[in-house]
GUMIMAR-454063 format. One record per residue: residue in three letters; x, y, z of N, C-alpha, C in turn. Coordinates in steps of 0.2 Angstrom, whole numbers, padded with zeros to 4 digits, always signed. Example, Ala and Ser with C-alpha at 12.3 -4.5 7.8 and 13.67 -1.06 7.14 Angstrom:
2
ALA+0066-0028+0039+0062-0022+0039+0066-0016+0039SER+0064-0011+0035+0068-0005+0036+0064+0000+0039
//
This chain:
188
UNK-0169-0019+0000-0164-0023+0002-0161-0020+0008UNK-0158-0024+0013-0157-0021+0021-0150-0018+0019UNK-0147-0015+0020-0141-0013+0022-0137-0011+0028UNK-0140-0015+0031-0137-0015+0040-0133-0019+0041UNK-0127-0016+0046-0123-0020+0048-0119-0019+0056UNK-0119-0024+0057-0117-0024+0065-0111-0024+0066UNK-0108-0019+0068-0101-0018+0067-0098-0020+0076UNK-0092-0025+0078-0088-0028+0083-0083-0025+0081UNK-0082-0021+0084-0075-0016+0085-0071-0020+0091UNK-0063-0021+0090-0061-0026+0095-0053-0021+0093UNK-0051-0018+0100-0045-0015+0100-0040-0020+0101UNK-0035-0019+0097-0028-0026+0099-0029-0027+0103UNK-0024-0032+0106-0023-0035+0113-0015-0029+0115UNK-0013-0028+0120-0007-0022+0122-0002-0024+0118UNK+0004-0021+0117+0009-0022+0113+0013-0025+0116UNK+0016-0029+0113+0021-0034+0119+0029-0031+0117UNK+0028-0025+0119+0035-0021+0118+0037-0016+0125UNK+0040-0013+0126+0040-0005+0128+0035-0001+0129UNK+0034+0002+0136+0029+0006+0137+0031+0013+0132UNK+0026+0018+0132+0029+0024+0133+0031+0027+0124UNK+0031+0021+0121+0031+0021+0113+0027+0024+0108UNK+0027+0027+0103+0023+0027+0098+0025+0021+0093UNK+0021+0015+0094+0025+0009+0091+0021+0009+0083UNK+0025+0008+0079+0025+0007+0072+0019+0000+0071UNK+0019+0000+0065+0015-0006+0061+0018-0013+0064UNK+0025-0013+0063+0027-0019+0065+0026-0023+0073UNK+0024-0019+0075+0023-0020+0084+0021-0025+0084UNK+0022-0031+0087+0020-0039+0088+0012-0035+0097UNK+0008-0041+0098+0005-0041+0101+0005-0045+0107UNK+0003-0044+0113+0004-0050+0119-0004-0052+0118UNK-0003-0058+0115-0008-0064+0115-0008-0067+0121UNK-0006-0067+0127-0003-0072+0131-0008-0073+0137UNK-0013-0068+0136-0021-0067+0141-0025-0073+0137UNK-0026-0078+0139-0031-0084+0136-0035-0083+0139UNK-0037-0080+0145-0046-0080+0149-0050-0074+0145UNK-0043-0068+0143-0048-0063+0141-0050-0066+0134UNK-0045-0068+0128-0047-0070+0122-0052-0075+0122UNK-0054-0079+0129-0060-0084+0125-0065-0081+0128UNK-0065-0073+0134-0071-0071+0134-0073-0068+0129UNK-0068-0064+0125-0069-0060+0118-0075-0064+0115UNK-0069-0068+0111-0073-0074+0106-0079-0075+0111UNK-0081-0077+0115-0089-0079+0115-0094-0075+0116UNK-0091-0068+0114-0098-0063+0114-0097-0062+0106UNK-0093-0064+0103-0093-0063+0096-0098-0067+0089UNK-0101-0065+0084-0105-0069+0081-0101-0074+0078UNK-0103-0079+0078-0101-0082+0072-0100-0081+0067UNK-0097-0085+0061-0095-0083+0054-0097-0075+0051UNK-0093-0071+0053-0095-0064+0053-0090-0064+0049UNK-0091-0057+0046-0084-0053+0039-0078-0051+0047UNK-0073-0054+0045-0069-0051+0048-0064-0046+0044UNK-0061-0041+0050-0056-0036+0048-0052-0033+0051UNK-0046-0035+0049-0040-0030+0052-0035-0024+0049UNK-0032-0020+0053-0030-0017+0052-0024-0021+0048UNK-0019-0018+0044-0012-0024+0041-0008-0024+0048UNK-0007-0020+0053-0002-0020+0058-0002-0027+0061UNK+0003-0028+0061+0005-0034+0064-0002-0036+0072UNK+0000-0029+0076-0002-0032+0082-0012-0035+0080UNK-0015-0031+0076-0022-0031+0075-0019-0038+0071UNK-0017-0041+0067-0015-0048+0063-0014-0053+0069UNK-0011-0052+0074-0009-0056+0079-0016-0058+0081UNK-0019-0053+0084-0026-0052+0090-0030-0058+0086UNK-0033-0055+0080-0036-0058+0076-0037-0065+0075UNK-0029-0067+0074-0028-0074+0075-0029-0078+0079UNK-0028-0074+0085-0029-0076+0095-0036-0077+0095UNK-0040-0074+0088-0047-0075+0092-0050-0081+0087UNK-0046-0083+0082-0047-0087+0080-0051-0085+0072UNK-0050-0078+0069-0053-0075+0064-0048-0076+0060UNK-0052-0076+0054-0046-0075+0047-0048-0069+0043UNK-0047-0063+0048-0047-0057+0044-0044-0055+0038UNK-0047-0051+0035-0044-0047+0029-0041-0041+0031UNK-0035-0042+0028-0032-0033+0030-0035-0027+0024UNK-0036-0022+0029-0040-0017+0027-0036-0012+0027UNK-0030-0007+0024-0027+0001+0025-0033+0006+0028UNK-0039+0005+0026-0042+0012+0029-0042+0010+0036UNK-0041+0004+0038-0045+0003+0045-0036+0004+0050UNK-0031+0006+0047-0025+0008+0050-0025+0013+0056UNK-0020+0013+0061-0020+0017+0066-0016+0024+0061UNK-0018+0030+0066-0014+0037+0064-0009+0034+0062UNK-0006+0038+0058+0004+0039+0054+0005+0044+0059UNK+0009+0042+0064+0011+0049+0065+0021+0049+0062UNK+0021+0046+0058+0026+0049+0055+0035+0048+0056UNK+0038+0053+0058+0042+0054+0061+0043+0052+0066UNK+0038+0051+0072+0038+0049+0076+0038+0043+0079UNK+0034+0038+0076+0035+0033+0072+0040+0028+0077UNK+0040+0025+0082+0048+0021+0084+0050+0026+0091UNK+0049+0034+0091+0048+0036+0094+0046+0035+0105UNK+0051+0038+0109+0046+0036+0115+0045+0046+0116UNK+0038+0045+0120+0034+0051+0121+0041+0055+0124UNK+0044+0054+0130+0048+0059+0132+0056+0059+0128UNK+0058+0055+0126+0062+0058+0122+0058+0064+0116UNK+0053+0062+0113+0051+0069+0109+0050+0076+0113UNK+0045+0075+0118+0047+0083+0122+0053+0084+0125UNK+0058+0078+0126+0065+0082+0126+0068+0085+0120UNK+0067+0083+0116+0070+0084+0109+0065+0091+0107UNK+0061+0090+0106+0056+0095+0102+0052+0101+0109UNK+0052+0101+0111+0052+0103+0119+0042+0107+0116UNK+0041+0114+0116+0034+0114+0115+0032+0114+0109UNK+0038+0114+0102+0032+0110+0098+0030+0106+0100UNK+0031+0100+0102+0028+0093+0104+0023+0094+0108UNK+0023+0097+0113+0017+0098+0119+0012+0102+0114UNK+0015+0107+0109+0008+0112+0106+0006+0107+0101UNK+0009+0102+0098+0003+0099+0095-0001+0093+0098UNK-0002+0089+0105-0006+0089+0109-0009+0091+0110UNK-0010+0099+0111-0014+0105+0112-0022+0105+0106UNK-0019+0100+0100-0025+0102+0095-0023+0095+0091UNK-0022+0088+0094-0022+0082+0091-0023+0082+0083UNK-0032+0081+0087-0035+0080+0081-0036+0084+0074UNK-0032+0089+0073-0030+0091+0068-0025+0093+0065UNK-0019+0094+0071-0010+0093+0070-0009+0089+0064UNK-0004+0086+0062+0000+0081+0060+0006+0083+0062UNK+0011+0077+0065+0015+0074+0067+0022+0076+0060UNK+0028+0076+0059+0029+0078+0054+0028+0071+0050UNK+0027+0072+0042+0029+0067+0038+0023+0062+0040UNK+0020+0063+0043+0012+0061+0047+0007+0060+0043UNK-0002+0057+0047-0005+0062+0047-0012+0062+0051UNK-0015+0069+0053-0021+0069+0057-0025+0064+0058UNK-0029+0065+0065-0034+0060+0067-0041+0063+0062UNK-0040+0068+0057-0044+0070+0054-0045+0067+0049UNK-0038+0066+0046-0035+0061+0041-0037+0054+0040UNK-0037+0051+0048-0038+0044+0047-0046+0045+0048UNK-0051+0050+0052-0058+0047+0050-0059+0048+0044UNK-0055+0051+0037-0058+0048+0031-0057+0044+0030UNK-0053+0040+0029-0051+0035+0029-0053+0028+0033UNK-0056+0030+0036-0062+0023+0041-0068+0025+0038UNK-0071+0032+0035-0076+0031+0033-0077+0027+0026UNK-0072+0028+0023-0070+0024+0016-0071+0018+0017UNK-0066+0014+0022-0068+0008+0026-0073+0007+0026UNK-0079+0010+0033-0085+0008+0032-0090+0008+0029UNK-0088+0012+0022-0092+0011+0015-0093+0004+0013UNK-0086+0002+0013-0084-0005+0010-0087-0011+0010UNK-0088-0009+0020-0091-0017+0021-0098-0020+0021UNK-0097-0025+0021-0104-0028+0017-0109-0028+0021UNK-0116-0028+0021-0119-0030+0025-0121-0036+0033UNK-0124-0034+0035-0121-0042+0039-0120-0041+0046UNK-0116-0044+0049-0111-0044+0055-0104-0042+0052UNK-0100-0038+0056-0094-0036+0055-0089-0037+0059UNK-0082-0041+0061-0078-0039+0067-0073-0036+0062UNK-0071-0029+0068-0065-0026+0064-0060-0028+0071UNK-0056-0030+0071-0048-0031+0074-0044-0023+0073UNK-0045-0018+0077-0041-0012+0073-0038-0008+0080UNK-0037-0003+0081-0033+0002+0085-0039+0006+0087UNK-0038+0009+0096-0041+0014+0096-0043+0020+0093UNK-0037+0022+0089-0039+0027+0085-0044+0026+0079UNK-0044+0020+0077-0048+0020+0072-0057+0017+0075UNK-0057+0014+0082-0064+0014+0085-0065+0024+0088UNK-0063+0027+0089-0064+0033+0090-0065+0038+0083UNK-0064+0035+0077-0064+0039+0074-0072+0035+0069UNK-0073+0028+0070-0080+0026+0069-0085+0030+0074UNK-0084+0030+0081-0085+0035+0085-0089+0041+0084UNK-0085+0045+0081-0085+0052+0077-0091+0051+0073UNK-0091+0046+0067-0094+0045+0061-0102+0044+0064UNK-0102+0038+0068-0107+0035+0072-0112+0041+0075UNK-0106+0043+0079-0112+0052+0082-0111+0057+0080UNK-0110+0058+0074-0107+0064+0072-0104+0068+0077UNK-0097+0066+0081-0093+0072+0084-0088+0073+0079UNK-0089+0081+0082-0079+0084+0080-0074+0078+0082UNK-0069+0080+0079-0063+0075+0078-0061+0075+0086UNK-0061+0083+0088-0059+0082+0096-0062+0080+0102UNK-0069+0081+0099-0074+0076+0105-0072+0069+0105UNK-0070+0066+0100-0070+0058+0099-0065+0057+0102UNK-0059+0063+0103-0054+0059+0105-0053+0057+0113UNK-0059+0060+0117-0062+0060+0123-0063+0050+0126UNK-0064+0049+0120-0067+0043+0122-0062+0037+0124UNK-0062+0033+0132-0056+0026+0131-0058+0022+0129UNK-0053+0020+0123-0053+0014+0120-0048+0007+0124UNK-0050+0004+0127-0044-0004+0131-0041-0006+0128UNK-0035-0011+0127-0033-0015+0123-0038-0020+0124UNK-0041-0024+0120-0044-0030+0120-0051-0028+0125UNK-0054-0024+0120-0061-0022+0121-0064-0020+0118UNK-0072-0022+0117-0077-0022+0110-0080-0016+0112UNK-0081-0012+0105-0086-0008+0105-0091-0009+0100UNK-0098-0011+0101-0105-0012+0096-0107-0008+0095UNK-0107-0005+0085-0111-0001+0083-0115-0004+0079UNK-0121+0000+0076-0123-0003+0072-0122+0003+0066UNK-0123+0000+0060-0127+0005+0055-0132+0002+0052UNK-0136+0006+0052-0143+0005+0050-0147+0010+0045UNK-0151+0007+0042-0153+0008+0033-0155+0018+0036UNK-0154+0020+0042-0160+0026+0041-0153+0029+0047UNK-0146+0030+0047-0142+0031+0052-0138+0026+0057UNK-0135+0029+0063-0131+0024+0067-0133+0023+0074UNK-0133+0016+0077-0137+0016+0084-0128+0012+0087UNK-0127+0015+0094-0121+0014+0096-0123+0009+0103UNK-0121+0003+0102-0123-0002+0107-0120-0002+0113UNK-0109-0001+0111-0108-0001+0118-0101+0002+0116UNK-0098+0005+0122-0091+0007+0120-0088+0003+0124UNK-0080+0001+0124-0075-0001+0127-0079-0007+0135UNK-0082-0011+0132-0083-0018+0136-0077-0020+0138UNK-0077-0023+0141-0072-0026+0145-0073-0034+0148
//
């Protein structure tokens, strides 16, 4: 029996908030690009398992493409916690080098009340246990295409974090019955 699946990684669409933020689950999405969402949708498979992460903005995207994804917790962006609502330079005024020294080693810091990009590639591996065979779209956050990434090519947590993820850009992997073949990163 085959157990291959072709996995459609699709970064939300930006946040329709404030630059400069670590935006929370609740962060709505700017849908409001129709040229990009119908070129999305037409490189995408038909009746494929859909997935999203629960945060709003990946529930938005989803909808804009016309999917009736499942929400999936492993497929969640990092907690970074405390942070959480947070904008970047208010934390390095506030927190002054702790904040810069945990950028220093991302991927295996936690933020306080947080946790690791280390964290969340268990937690997308869990994920990609899960899903079925087939074709797959997951609707989710760069950190969690970076962290399939990781699994995909077997990199450390900090090589993966090398890689740009776009808002509203597909990355094609596959998993296949003997390993993983990587079709394309961050299309545009």
């Amino acid at each position: 029996m085959a157990t291959e699946t072709k996995l459609w990684l699709i970064r939300h669409a930006p946040v329709d908030g404030p630059r400069g933020v670590i935006h929370g689950p609740d962060a709505p999405a700017d849908v409001g690009d129709a040229a990009a969402f119908a070129a999305l949708k037409a490189r995408l498979p038909a009746a494929a398992h859909a997935v999203c992460s629960p945060a709003r903005r990946t529930c938005d995207t989803a909808a804009a493409l016309g999917l009736d994804a499942v929400k999936r917790n492993a497929f969640r962006e990092q907690d970074f916690g405390a942070w959480t609502g947070r904008r970047h330079n208010d934390l390095v005024a506030e927190l002054g080098d702790a904040y810069r020294d945990f950028w220093k080693s991302p991927a295996s810091n936690r933020p306080p009340s947080g946790e690791s990009f280390v964290d969340q590639i268990g937690r997308t591996v869990d994920g990609l246990a899960a899903l079925p065979a087939g074709e797959a779209v997951l609707v989710v956050h760069s950190g969690t295409i970076r962290a399939v990434l990781a699994v995909a090519l077997d990199l450390s947590p900090d090589a993966a974090l090398r890689f740009v993820i776009d808002p509203l850009s597909l990355t094609r992997i596959d998993r296949l019955d003997n390993g993983w073949r990587v079709v394309a990163v961050n299309l545009r």
